[in-house]
MOPAC internal coordinates of N, CA, C and O (Angstrom, degrees):
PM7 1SCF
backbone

  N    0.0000 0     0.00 0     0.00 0    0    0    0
  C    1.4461 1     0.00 0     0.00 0    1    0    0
  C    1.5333 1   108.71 1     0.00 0    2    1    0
  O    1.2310 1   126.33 1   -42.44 1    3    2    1
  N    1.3065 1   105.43 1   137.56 1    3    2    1
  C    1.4652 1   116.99 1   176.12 1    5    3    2
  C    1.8883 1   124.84 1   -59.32 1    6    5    3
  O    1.2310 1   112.75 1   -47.45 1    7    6    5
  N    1.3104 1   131.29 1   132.55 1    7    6    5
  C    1.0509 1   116.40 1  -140.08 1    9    7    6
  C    2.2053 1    70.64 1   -82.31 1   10    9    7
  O    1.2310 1   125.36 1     8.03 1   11   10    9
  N    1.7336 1   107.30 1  -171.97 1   11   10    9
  C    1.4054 1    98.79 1   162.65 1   13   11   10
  C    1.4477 1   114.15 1   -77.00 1   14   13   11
  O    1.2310 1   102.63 1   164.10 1   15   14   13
  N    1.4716 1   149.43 1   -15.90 1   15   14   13
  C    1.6291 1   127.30 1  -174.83 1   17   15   14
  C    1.1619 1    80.26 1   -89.25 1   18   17   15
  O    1.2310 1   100.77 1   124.93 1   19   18   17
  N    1.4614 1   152.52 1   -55.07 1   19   18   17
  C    1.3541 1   138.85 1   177.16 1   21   19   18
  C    1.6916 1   108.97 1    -4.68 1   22   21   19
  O    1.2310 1   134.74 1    98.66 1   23   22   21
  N    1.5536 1    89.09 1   -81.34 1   23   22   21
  C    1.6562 1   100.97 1  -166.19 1   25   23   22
  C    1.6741 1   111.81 1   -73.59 1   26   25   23
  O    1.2310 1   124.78 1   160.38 1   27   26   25
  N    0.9626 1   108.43 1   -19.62 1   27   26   25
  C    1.5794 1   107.82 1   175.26 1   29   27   26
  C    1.5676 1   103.50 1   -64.08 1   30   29   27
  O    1.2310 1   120.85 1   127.25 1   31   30   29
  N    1.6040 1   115.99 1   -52.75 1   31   30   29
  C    1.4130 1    97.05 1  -168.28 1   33   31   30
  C    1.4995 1   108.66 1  -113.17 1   34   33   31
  O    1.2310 1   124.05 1  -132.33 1   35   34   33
  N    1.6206 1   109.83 1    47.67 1   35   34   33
  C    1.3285 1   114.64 1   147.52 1   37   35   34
  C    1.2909 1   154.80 1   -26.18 1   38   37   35
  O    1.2310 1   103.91 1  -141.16 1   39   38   37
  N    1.3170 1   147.25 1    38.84 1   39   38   37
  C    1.1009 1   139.57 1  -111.89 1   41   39   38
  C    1.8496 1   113.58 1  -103.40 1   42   41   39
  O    1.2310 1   132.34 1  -175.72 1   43   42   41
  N    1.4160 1    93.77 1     4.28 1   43   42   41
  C    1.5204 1   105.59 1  -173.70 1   45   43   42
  C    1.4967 1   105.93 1   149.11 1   46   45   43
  O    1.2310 1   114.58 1   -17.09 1   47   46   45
  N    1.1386 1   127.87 1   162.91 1   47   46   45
  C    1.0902 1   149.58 1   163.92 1   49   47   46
  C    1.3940 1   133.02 1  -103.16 1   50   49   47
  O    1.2310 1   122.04 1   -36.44 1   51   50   49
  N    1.4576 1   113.71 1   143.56 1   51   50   49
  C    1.5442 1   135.45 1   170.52 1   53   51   50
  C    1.5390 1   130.90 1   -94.62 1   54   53   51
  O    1.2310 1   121.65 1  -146.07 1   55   54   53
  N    0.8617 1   114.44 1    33.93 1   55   54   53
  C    2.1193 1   124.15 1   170.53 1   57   55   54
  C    1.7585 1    69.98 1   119.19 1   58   57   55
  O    1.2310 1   123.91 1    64.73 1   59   58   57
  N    1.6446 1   110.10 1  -115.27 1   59   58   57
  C    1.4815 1   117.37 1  -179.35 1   61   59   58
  C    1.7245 1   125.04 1   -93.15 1   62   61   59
  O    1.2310 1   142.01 1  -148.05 1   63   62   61
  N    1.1496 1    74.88 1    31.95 1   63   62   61
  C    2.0717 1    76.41 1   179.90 1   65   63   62
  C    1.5170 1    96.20 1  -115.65 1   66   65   63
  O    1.2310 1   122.81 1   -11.17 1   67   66   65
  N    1.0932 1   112.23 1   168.83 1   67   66   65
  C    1.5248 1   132.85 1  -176.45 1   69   67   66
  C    1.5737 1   104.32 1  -122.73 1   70   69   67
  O    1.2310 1   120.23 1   -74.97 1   71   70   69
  N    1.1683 1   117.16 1   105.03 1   71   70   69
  C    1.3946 1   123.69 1   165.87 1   73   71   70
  C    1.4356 1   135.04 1   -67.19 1   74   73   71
  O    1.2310 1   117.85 1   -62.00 1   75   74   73
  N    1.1005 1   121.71 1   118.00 1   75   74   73
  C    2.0237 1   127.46 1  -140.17 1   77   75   74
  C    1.3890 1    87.64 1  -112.19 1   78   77   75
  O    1.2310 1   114.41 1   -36.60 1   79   78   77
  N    1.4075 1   128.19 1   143.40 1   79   78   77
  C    1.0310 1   128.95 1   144.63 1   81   79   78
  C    1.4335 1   118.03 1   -88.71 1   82   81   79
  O    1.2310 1   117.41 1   -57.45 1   83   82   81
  N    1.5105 1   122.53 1   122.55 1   83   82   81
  C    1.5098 1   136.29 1  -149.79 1   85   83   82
  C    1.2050 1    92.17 1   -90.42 1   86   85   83
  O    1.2310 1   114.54 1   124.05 1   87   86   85
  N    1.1434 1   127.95 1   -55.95 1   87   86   85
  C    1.3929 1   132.46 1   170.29 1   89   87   86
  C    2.0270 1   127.02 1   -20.42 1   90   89   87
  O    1.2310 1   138.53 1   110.16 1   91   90   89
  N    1.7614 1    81.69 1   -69.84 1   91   90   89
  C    1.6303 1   104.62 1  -175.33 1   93   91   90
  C    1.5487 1   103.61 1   -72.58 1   94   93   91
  O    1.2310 1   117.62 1   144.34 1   95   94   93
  N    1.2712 1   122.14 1   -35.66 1   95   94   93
  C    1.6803 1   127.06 1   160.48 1   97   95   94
  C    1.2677 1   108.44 1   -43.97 1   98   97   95
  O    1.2310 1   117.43 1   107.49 1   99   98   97
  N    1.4680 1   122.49 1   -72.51 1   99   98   97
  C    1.8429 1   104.22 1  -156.44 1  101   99   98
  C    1.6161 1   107.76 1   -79.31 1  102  101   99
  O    1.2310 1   125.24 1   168.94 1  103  102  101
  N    1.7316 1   107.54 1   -11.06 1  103  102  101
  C    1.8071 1    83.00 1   178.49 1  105  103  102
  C    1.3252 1   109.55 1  -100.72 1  106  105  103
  O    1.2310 1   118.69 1   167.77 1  107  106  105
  N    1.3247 1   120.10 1   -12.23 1  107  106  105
  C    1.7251 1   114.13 1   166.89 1  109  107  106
  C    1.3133 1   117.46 1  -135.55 1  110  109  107
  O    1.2310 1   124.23 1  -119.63 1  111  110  109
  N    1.3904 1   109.50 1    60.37 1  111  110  109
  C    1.8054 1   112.99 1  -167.11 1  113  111  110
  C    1.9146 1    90.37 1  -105.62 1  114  113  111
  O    1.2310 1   118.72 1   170.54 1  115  114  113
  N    1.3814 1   120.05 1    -9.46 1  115  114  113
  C    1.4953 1   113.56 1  -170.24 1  117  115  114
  C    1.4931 1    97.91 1  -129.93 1  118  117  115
  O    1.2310 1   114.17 1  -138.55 1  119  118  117
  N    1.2188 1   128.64 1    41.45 1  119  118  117
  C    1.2826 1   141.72 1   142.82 1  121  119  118
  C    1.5591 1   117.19 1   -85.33 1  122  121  119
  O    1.2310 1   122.56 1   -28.16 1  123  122  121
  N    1.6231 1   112.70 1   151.84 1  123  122  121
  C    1.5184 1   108.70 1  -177.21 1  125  123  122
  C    1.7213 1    95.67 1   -88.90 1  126  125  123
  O    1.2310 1   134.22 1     2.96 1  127  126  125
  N    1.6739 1    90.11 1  -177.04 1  127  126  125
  C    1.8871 1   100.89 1   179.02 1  129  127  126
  C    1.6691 1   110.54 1   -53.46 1  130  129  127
  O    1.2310 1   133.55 1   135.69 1  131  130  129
  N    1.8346 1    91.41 1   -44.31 1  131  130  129
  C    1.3705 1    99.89 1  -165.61 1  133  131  130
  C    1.9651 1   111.31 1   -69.66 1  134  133  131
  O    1.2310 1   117.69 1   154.32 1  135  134  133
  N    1.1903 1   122.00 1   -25.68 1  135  134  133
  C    1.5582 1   120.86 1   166.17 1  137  135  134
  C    1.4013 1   116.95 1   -89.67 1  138  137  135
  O    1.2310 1   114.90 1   150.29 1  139  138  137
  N    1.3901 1   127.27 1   -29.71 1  139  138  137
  C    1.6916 1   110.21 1   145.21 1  141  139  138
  C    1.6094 1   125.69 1   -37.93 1  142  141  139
  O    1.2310 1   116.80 1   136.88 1  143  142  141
  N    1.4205 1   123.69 1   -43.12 1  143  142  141
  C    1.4538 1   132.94 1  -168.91 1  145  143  142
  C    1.3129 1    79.36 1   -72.02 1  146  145  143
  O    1.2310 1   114.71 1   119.46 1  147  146  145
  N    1.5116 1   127.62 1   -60.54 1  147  146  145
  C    1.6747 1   114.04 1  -145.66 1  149  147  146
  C    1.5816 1   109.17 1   -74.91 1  150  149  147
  O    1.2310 1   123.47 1  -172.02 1  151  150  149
  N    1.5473 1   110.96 1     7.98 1  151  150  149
  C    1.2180 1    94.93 1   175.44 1  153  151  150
  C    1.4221 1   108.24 1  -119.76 1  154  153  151
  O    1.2310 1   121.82 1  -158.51 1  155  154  153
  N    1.1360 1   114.12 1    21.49 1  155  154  153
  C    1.7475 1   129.56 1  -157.75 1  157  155  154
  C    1.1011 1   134.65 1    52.35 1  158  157  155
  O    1.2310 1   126.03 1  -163.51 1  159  158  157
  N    0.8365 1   106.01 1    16.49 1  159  158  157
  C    1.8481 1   118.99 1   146.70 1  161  159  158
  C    1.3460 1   115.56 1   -55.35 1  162  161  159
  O    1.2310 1   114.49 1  -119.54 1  163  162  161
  N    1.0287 1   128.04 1    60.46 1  163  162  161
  C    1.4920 1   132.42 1  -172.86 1  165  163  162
  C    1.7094 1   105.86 1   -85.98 1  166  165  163
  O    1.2310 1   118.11 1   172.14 1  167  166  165
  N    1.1621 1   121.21 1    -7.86 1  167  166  165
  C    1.5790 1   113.40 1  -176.92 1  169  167  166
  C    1.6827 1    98.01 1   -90.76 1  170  169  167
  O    1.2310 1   137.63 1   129.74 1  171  170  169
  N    1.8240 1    83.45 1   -50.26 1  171  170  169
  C    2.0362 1    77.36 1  -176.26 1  173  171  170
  C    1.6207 1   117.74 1   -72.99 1  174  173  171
  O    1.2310 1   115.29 1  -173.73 1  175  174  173
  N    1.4423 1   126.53 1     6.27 1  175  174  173
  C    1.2727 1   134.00 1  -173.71 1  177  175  174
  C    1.3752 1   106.85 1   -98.03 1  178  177  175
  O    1.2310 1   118.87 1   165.50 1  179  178  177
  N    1.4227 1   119.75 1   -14.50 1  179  178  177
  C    1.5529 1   140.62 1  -168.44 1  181  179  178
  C    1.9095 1    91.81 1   -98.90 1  182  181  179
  O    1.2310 1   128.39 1   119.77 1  183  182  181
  N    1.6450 1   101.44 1   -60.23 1  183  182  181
  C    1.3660 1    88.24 1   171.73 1  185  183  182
  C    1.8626 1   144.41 1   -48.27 1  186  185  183
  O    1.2310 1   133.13 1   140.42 1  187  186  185
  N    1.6129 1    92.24 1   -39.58 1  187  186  185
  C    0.9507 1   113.80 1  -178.29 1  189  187  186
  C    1.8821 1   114.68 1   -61.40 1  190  189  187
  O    1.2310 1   129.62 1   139.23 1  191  190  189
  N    1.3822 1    99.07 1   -40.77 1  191  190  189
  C    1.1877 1   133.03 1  -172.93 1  193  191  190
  C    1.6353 1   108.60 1   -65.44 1  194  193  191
  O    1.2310 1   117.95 1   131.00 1  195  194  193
  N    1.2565 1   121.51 1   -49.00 1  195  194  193
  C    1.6273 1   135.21 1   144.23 1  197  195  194
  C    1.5133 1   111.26 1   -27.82 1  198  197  195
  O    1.2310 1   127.05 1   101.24 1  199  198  197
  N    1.2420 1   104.04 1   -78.76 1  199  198  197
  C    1.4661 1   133.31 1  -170.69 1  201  199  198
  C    1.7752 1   100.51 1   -34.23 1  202  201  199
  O    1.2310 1   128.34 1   101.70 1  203  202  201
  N    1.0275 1   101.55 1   -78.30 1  203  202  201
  C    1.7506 1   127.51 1  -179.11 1  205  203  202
  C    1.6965 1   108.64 1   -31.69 1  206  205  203
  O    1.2310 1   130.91 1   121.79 1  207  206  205
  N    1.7249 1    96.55 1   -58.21 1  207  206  205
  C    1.8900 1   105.61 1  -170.84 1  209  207  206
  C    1.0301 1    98.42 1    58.98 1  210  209  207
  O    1.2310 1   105.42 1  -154.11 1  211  210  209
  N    1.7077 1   144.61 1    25.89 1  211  210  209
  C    1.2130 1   129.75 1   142.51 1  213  211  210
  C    1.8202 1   112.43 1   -83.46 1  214  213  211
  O    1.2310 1   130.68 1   -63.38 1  215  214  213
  N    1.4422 1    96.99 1   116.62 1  215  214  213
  C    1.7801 1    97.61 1   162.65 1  217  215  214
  C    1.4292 1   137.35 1   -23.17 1  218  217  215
  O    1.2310 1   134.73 1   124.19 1  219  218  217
  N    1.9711 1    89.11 1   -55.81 1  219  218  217
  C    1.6698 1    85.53 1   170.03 1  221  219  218
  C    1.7094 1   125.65 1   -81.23 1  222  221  219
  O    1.2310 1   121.12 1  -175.98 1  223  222  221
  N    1.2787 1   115.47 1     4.02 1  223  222  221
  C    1.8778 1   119.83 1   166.69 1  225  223  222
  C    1.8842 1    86.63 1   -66.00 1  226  225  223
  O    1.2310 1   121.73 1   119.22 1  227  226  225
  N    1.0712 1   114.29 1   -60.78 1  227  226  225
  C    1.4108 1   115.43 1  -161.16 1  229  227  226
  C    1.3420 1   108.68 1   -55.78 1  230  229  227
  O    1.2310 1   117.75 1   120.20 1  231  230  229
  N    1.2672 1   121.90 1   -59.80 1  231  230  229
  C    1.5464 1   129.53 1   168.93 1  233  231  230
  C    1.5118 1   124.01 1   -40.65 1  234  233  231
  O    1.2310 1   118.56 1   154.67 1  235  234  233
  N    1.4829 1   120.35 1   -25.33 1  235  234  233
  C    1.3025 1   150.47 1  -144.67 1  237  235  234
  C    1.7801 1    79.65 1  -102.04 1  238  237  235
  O    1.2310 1   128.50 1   107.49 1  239  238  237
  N    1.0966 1   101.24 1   -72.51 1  239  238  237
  C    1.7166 1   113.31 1  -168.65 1  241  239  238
  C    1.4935 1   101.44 1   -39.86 1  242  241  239
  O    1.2310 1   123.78 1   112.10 1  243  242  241
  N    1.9284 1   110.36 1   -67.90 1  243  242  241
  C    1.2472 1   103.84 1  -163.21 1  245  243  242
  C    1.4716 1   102.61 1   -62.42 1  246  245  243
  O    1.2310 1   122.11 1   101.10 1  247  246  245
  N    1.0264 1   113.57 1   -78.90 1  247  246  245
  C    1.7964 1   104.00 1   170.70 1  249  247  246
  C    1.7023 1   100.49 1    31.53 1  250  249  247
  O    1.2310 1   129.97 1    81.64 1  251  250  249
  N    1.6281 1    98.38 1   -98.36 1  251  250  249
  C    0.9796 1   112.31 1  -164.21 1  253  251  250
  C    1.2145 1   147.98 1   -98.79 1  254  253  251
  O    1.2310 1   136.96 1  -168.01 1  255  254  253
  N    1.4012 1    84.76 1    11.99 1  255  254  253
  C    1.7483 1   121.47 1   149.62 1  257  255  254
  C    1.4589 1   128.98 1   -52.42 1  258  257  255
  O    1.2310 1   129.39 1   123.99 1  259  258  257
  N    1.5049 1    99.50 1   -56.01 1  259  258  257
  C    1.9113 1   131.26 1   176.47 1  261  259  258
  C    1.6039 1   103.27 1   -73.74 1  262  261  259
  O    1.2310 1   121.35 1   144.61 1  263  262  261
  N    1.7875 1   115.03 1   -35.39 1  263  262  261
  C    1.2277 1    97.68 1  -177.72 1  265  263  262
  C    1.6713 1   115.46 1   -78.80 1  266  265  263
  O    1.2310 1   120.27 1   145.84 1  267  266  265
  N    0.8733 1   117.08 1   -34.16 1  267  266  265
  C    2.0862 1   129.84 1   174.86 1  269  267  266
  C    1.4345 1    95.88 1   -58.53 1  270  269  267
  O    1.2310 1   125.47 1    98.28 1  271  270  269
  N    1.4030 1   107.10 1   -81.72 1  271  270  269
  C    1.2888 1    96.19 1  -167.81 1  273  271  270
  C    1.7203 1   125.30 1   -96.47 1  274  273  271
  O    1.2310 1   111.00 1   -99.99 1  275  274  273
  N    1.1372 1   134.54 1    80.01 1  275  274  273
  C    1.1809 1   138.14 1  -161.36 1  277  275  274
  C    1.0451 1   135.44 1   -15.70 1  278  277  275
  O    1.2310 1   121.82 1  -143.11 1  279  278  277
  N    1.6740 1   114.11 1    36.89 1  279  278  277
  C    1.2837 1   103.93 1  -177.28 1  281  279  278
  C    1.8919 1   103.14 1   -98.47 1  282  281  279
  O    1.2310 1   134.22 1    33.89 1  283  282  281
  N    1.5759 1    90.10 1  -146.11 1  283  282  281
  C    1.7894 1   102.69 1  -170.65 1  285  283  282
  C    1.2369 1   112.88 1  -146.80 1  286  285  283
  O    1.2310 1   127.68 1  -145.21 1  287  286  285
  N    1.6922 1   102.83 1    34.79 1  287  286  285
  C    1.8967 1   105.99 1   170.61 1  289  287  286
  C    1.4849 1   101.95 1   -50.66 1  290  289  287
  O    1.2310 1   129.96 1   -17.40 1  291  290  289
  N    1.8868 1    98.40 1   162.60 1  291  290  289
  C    0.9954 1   105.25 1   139.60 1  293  291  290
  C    1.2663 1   111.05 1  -163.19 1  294  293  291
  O    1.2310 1   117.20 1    45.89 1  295  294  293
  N    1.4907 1   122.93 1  -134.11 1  295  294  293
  C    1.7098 1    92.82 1  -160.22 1  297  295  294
  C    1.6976 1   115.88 1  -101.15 1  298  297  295
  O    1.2310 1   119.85 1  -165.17 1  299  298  297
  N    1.1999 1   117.90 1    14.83 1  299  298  297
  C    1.3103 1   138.62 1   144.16 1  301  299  298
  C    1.1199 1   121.21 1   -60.35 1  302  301  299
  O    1.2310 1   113.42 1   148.77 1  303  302  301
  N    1.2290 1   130.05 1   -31.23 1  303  302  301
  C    1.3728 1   128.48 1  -158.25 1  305  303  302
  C    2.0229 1   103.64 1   -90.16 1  306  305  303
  O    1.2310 1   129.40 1   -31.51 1  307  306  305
  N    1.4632 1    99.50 1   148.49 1  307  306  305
  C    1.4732 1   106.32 1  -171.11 1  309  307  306
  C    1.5281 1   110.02 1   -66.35 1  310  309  307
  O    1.2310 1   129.91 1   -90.17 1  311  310  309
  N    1.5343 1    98.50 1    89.83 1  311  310  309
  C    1.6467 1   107.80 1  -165.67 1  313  311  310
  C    1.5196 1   105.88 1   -69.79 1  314  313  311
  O    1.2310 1   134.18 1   130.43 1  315  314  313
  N    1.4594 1    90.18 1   -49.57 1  315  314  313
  C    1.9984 1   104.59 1  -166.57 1  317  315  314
  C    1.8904 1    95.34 1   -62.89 1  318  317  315
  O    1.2310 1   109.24 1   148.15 1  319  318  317
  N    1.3828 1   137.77 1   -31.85 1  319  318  317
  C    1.1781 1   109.45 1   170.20 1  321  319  318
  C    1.2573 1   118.47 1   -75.50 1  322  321  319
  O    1.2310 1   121.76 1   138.81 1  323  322  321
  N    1.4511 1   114.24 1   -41.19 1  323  322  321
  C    1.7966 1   108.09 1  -177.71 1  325  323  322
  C    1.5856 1   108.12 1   -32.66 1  326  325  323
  O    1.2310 1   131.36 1   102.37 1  327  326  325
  N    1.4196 1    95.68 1   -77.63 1  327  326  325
  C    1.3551 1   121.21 1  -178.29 1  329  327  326
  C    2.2208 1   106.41 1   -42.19 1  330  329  327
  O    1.2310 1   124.02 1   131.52 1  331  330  329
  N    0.8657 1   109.90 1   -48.48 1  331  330  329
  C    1.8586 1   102.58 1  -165.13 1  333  331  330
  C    1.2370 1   107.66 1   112.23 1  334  333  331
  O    1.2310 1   114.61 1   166.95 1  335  334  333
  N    1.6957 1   127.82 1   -13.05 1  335  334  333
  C    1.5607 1   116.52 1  -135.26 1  337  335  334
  C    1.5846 1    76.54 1  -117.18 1  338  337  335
  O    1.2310 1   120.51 1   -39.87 1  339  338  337
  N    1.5767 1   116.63 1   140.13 1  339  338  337
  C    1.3991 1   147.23 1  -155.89 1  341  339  338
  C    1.4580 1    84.12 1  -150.18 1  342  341  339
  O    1.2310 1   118.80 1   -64.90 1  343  342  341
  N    1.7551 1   119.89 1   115.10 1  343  342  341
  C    2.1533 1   105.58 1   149.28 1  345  343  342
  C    1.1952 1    84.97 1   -82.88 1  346  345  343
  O    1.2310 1   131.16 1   -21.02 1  347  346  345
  N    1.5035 1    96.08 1   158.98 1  347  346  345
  C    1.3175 1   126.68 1  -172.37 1  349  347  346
  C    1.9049 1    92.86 1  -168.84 1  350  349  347
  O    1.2310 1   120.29 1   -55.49 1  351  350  349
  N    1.2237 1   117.06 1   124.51 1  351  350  349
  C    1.5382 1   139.07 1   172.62 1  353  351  350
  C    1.5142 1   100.74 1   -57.38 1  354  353  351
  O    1.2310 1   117.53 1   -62.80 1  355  354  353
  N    1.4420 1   122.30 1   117.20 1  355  354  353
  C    1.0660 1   136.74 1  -169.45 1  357  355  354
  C    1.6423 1   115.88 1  -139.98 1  358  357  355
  O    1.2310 1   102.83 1   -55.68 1  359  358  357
  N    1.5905 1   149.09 1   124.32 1  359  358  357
  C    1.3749 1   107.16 1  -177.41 1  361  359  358
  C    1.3653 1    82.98 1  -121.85 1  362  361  359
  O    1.2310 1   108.93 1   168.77 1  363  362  361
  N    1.0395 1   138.32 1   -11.23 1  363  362  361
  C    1.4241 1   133.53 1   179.82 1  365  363  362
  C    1.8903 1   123.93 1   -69.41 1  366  365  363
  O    1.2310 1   111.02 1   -31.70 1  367  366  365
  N    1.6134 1   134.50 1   148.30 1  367  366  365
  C    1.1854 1    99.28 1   144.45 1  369  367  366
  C    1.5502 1   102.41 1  -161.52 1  370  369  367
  O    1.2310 1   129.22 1    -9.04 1  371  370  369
  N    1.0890 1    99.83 1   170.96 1  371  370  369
  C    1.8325 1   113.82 1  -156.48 1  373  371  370
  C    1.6987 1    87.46 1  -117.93 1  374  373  371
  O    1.2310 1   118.79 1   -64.41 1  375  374  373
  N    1.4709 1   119.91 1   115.59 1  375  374  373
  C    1.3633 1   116.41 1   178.72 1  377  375  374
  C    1.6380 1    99.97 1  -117.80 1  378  377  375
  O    1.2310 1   126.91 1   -60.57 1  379  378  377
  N    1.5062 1   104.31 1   119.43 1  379  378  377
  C    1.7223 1   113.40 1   178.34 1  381  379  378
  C    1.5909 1    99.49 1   -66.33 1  382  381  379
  O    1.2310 1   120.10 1   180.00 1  383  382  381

């Protein structure tokens, strides 16, 4: 199983590996959902937000998702396409 900065900065996959961006991991892999969003990281704040299964990561996101960019998600709305981000069971990962 993927650790969480693993899957947060997922960036695609290799057959069964999960491809990490090494980069976006060590300078914001120990930030919460809610300071990923505030810095627009909204994909890895969505990931993170998955990851967690706490309500308020999710609430946290839209929050401040709707406030940047003016929209009116909420948690109905087709997050996993906006976002790209699909879980999918992975234990492997390949970090660039």
């Amino acid at each position: 199983m993927l650790s969480r900065e693993e899957f947060v900065f997922t960036i695609g996959y290799d057959g069964p590996a999960a491809v990490v961006d090494g980069q976006a991991k060590k300078r914001y892999g120990s930030l919460t959902t809610r300071e990923l969003a505030e810095k627009g990281l909204f994909r890895a704040a969505y990931s993170s937000a998955i990851w967690s299964k706490d309500p308020k990561d999710m609430e946290a996101l839209l929050e401040t998702y709707n406030r940047i960019s003016g929209s009116s998600l909420n948690s109905d709305s087709p997050l996993d396409r906006l976002f790209g981000v699909f879980p999918i069971e992975v234990s492997r990962s390949i970090t660039l």
